[in-house]
N, C-alpha and C positions, 0 to 999 in steps of 0.2 A: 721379475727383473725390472727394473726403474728404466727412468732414459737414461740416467745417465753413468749406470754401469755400463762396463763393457761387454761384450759376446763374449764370451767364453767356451772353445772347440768343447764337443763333447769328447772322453776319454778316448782311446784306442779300447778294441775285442781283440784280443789277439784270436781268437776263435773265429773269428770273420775273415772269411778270405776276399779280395779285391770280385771276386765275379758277383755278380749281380745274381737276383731273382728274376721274375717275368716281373714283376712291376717296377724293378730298377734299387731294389732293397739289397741291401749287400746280402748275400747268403749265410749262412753257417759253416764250415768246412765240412763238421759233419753231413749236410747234405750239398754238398759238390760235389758229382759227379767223378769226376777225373782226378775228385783228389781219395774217393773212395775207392776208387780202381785200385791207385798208386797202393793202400794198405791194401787190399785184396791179393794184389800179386807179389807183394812183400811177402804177406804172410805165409803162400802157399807156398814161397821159395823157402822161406824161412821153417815150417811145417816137416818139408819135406828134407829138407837137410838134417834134422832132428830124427826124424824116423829112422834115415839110413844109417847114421850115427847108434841108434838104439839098436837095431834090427845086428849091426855091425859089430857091437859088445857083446852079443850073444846071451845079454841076461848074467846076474848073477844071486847066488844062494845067500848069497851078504850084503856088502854094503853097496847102494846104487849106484855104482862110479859113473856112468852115464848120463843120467838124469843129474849128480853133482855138477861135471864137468861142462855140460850143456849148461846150469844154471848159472853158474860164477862165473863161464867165459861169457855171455851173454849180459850178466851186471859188467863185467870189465869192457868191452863194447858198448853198451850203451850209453854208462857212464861216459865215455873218452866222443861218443860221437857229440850225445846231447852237448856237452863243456866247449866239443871242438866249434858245433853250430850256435851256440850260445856268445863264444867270446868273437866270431864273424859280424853278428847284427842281429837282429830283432827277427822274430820268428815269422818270416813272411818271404813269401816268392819260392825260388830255390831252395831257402834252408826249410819251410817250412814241408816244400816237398821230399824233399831228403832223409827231414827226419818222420814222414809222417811214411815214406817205400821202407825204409831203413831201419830205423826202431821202432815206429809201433809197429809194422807191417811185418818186414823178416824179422827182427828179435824179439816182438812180440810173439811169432809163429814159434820160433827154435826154441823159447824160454820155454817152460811148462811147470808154472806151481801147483797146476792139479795133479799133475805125476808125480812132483815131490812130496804134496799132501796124502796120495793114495799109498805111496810107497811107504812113507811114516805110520799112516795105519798097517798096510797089511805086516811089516816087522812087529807092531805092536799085537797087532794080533794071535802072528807067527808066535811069541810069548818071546818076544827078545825085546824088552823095554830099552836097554840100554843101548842097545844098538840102534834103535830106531830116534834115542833122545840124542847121543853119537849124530848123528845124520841131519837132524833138524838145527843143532846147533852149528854144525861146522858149517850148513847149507847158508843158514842166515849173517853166521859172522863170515864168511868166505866171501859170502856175496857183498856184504856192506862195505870190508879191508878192498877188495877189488876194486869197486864203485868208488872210493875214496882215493885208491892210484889212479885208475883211468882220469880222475880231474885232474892229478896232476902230473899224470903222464901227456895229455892233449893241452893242459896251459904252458904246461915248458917246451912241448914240440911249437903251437904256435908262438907265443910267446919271445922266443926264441931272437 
């Protein structure tokens, strides 16, 4: 840089939360403390609400309606939060804590695309191809049509 350009701020991290390090360096969010908690206790809420929902379908011989219905209400939720904390301001403070208890914490816990991956296998293995391609398809386009309302189900609520 010459003299006689100007300063120029360095960019924003949005991945950088306002707390410091011990030498005064902003931190990472990933390693903040308190904002690790926040997904921690998201997720175990989020976890556990999913299990009693599963434990509470009692299983079935067919198609996963549990694991469906966890996965696409969970894209319509996320979708509608992220859009809602998105068109509020810039990912930092409260939104950044909201959505970091909130979606990745509880809906990341309640979502489960290992369970809709194991499930897609064992029908396939079950020897019901069809039903298992059934399941992955509806799982993925259910989830995408959802996530695609939830934005504009939370830009016409705020919006509004």
């Amino acid at each position: 840089m010459s003299a006689h350009e100007p300063e120029r701020p360095l960019p924003h991290d949005p991945d950088l939360e306002v707390d410091e390090g011990p030498l005064g360096e902003p931190r990472a969010a990933h390693l903040t403390p308190h904002l690790v908690a926040l997904v921690l206790l998201g997720g175990a809420a989020g976890t556990a609400l999913r299990d009693a929902i599963e434990r509470a379908s009692g299983g079935s011989d067919g198609f996963p309606w549990a694991t469906f219905g966890i996965n696409v209400s969970g894209a319509l939720v996320l979708a509608m939060l992220v859009e809602a904390l998105a068109l509020r301001g810039s990912d930092v403070g409260r939104r950044r804590r909201w959505r970091l208890l909130l979606g990745t914490g509880f809906l990341g816990g309640y979502t489960t695309y290992s369970t809709f991956g194991v499930e897609t296998d064992t029908l396939l293995r079950d020897g019901r191809p069809g039903l298992a391609m059934t399941y992955a398809l509806a799982t993925v386009l259910a989830g995408l049509v959802v996530s695609v309302l939830g934005i504009k189900v939370a830009r016409t609520e705020l919006l509004r």
